[in-house]
N, CA, C and O atoms as a GROMACS GRO file, in nm:
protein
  316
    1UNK      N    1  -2.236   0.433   2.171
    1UNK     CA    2  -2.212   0.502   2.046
    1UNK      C    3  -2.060   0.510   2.023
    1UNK      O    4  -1.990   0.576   2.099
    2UNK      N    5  -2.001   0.426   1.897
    2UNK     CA    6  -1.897   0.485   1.910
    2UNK      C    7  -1.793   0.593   1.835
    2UNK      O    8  -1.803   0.624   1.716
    3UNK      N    9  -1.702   0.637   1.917
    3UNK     CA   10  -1.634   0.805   1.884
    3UNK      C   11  -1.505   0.774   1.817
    3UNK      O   12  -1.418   0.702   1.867
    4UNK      N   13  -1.499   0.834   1.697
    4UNK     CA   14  -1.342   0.860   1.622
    4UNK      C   15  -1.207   0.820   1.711
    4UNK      O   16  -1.110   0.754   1.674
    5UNK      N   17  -1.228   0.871   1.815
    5UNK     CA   18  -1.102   0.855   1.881
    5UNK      C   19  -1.013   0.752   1.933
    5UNK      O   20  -0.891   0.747   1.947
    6UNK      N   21  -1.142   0.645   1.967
    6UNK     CA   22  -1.170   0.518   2.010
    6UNK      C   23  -1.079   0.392   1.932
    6UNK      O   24  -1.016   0.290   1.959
    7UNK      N   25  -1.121   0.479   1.812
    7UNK     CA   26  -1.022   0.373   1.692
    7UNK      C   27  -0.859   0.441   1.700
    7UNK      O   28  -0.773   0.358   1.669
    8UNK      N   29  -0.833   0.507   1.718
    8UNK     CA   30  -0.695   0.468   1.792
    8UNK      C   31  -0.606   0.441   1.916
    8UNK      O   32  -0.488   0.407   1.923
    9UNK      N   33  -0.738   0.475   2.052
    9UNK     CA   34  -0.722   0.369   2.111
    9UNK      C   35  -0.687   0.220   2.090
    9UNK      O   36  -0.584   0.165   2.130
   10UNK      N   37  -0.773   0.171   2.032
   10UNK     CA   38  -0.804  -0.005   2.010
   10UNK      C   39  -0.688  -0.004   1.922
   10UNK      O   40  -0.627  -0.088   1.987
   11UNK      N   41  -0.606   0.023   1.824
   11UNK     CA   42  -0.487   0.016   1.767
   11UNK      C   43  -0.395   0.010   1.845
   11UNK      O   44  -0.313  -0.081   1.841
   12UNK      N   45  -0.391   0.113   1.934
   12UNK     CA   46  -0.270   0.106   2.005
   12UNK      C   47  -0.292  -0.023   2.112
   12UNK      O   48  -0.199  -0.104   2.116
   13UNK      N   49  -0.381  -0.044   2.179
   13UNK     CA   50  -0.409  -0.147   2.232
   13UNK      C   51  -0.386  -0.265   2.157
   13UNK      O   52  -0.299  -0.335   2.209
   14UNK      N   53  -0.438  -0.318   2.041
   14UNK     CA   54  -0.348  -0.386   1.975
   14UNK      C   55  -0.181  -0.440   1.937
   14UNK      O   56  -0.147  -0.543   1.878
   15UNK      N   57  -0.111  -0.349   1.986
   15UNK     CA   58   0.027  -0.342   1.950
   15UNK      C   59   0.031  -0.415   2.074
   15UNK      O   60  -0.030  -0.403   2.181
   16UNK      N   61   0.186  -0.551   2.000
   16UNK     CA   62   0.202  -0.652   2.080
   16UNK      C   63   0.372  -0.636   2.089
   16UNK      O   64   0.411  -0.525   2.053
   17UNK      N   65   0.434  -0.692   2.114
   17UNK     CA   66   0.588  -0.703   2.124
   17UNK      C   67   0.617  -0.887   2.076
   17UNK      O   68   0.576  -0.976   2.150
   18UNK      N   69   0.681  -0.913   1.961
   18UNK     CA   70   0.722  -1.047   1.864
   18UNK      C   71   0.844  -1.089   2.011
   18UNK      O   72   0.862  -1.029   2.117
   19UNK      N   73   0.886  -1.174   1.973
   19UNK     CA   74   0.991  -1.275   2.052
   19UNK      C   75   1.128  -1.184   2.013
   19UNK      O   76   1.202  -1.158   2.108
   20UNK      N   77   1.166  -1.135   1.879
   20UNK     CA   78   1.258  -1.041   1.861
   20UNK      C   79   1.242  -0.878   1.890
   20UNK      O   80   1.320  -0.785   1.870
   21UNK      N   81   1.089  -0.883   1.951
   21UNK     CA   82   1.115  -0.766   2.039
   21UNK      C   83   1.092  -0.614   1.980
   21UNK      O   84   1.120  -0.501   2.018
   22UNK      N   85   1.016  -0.685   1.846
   22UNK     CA   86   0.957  -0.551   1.769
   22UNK      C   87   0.842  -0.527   1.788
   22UNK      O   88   0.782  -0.632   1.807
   23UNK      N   89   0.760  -0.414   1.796
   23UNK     CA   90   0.601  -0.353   1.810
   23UNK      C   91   0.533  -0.430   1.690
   23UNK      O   92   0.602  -0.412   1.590
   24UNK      N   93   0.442  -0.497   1.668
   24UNK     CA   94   0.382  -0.524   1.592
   24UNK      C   95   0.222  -0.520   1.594
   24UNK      O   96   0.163  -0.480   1.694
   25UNK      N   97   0.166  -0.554   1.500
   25UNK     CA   98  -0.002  -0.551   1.540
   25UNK      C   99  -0.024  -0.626   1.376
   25UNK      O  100   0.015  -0.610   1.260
   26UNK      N  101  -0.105  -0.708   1.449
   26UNK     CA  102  -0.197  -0.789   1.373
   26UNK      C  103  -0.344  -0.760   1.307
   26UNK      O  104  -0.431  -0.776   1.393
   27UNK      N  105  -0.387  -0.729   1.204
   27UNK     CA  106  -0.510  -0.693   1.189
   27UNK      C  107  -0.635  -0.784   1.246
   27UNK      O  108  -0.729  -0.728   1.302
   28UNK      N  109  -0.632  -0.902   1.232
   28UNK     CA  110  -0.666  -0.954   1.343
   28UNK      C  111  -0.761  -0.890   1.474
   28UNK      O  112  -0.878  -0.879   1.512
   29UNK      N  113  -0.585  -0.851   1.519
   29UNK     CA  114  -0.590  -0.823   1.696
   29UNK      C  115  -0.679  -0.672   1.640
   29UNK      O  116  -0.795  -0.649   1.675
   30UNK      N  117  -0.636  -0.624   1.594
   30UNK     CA  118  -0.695  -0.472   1.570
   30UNK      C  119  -0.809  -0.447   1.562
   30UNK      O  120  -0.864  -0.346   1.605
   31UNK      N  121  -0.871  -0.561   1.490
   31UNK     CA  122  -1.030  -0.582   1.446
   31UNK      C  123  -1.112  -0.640   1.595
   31UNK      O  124  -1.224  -0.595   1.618
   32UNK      N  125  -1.068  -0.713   1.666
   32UNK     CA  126  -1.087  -0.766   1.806
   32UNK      C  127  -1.079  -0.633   1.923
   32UNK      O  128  -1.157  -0.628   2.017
   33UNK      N  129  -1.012  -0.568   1.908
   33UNK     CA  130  -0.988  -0.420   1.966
   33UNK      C  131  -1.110  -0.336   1.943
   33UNK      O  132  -1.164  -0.274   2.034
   34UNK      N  133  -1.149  -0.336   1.823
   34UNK     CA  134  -1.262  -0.214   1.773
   34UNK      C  135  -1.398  -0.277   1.802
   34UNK      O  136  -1.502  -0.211   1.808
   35UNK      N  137  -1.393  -0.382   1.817
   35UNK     CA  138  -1.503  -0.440   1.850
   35UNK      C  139  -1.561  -0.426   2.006
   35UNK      O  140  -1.679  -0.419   2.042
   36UNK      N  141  -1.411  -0.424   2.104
   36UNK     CA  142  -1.502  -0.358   2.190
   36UNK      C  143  -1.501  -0.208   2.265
   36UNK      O  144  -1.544  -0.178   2.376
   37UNK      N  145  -1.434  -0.124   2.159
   37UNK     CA  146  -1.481  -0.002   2.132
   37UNK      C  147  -1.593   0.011   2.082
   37UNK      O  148  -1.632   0.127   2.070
   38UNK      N  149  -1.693  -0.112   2.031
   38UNK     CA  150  -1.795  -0.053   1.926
   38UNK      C  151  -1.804   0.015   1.783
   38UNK      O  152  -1.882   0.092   1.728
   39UNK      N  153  -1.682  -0.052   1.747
   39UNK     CA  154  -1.684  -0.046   1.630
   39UNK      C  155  -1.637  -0.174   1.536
   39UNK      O  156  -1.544  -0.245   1.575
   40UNK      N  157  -1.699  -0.199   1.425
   40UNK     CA  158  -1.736  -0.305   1.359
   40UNK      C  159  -1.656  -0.319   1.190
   40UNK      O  160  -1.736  -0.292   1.101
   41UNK      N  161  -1.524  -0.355   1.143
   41UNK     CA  162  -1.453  -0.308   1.068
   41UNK      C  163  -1.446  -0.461   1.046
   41UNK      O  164  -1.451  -0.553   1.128
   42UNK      N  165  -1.431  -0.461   0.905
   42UNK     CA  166  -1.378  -0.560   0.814
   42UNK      C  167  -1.214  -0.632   0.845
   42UNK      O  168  -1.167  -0.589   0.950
   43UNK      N  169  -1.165  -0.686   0.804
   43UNK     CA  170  -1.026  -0.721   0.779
   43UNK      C  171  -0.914  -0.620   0.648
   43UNK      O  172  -0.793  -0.605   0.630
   44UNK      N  173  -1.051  -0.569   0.578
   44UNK     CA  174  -0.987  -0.515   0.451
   44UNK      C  175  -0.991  -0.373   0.482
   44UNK      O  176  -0.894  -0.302   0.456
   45UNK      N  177  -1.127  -0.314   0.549
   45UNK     CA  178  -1.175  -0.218   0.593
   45UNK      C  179  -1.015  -0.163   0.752
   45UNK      O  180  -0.963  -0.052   0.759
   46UNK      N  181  -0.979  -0.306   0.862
   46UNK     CA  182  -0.865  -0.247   0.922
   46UNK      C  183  -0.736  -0.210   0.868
   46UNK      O  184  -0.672  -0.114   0.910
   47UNK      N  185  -0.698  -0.286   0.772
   47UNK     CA  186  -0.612  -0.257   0.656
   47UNK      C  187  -0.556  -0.127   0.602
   47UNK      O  188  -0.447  -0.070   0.597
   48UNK      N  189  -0.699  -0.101   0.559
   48UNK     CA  190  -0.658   0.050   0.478
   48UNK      C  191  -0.685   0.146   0.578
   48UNK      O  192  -0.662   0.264   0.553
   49UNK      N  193  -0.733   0.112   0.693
   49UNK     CA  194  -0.681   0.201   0.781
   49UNK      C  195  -0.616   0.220   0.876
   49UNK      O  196  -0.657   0.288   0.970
   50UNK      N  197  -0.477   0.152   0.871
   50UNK     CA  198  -0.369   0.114   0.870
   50UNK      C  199  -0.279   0.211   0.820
   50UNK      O  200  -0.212   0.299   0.873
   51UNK      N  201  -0.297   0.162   0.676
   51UNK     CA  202  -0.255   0.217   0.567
   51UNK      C  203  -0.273   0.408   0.538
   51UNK      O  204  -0.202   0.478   0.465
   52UNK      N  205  -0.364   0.441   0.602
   52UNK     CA  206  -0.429   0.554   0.561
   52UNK      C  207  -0.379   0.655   0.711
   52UNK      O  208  -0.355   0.776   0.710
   53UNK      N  209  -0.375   0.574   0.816
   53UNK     CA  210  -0.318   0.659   0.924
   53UNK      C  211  -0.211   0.674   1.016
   53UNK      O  212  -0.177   0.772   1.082
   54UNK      N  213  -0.144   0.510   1.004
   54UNK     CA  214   0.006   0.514   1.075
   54UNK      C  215   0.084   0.606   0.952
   54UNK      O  216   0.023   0.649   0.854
   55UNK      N  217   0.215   0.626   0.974
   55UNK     CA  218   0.340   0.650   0.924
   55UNK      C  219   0.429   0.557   0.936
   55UNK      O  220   0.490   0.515   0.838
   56UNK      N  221   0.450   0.503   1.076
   56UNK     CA  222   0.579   0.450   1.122
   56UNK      C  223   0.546   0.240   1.128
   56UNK      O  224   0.630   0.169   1.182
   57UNK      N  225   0.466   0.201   1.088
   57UNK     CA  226   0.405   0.089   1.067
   57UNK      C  227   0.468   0.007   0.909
   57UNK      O  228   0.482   0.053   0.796
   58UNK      N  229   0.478  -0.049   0.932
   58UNK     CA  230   0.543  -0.136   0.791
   58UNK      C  231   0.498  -0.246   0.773
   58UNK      O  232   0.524  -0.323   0.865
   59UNK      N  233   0.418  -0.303   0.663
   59UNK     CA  234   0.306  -0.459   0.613
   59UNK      C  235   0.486  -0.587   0.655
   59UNK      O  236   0.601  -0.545   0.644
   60UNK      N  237   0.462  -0.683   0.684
   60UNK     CA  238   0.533  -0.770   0.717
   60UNK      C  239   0.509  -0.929   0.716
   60UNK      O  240   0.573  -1.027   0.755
   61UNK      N  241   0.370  -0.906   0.643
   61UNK     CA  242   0.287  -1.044   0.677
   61UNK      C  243   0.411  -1.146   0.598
   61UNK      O  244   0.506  -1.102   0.533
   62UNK      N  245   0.382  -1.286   0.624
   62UNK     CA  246   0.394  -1.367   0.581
   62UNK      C  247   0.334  -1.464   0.478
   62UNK      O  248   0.372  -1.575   0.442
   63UNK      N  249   0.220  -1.385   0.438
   63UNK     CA  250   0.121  -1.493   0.402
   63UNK      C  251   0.033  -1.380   0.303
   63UNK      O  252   0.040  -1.263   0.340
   64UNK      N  253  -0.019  -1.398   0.225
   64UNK     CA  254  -0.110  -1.346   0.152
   64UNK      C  255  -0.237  -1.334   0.202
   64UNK      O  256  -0.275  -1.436   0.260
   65UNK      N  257  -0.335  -1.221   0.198
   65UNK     CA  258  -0.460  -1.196   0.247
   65UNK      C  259  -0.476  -1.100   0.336
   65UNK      O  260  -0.391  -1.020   0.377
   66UNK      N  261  -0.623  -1.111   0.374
   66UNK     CA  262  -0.639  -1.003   0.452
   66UNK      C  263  -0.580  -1.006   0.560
   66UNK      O  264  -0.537  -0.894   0.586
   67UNK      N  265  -0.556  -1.083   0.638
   67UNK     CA  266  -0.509  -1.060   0.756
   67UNK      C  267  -0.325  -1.072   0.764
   67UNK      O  268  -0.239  -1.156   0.736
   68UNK      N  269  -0.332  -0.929   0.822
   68UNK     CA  270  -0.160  -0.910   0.764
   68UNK      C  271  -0.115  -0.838   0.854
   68UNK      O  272  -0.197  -0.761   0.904
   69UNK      N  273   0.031  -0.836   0.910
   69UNK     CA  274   0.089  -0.810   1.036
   69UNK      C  275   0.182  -0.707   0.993
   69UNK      O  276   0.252  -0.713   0.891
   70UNK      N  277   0.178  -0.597   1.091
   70UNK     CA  278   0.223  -0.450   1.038
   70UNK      C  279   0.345  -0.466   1.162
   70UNK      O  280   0.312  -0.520   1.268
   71UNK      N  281   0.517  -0.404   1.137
   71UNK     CA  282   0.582  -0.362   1.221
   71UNK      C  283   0.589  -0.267   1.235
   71UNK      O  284   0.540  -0.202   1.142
   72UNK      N  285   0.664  -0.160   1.382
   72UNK     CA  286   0.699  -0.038   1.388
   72UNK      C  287   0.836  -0.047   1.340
   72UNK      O  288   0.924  -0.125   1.377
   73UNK      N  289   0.841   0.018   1.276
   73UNK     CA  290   1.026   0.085   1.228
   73UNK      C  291   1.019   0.224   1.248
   73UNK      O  292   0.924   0.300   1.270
   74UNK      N  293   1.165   0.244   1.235
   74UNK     CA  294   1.221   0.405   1.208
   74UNK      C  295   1.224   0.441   1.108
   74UNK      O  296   1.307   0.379   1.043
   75UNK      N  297   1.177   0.508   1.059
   75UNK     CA  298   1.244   0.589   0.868
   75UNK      C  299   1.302   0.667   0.904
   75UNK      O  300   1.342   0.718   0.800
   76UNK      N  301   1.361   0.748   1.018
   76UNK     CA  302   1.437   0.813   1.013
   76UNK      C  303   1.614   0.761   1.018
   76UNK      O  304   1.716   0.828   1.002
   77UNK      N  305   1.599   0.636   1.043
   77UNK     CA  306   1.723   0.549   1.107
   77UNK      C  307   1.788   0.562   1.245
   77UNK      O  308   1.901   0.518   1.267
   78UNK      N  309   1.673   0.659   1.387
   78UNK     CA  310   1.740   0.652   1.504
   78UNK      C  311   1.742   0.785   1.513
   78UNK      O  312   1.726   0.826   1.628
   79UNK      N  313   1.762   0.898   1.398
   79UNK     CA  314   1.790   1.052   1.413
   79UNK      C  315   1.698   1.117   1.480
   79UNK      O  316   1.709   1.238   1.498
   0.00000   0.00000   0.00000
């Protein structure tokens, strides 16, 4: 059965480190994550919840569509 919590497990498990050495996550990878938490999410469906629960995550894709690659940044600038 799976539990609320699980899905941010598998997010954070998702988060990879790019060649320049930034946190990133792929919806993709994210959707591959929840799956074996037991949970079963769209591409559009990981997206907006993405969108709906990081803060510190920023869209970065390259490419148009669903599958789209989020960075970590600062909004604070380091403070």
């Amino acid at each position: 059965m799976p539990r609320d919590y699980e899905i941010m497990i598998a997010f954070r498990r998702a988060i990879q480190r790019d060649t320049r050495g930034r946190q990133t996550v792929s919806t993709l990878d994210f959707v591959k994550e929840l799956e074996l938490v037991n949970w079963h999410y769209t591409l559009r469906a990981a997206n907006k919840w993405i969108e709906m629960h990081t803060t510190t995550f920023r869209d970065i894709s390259p490419t148009e569509g669903e599958e789209r690659l989020f960075h970590l940044f600062n909004p604070n600038g380091g403070i």
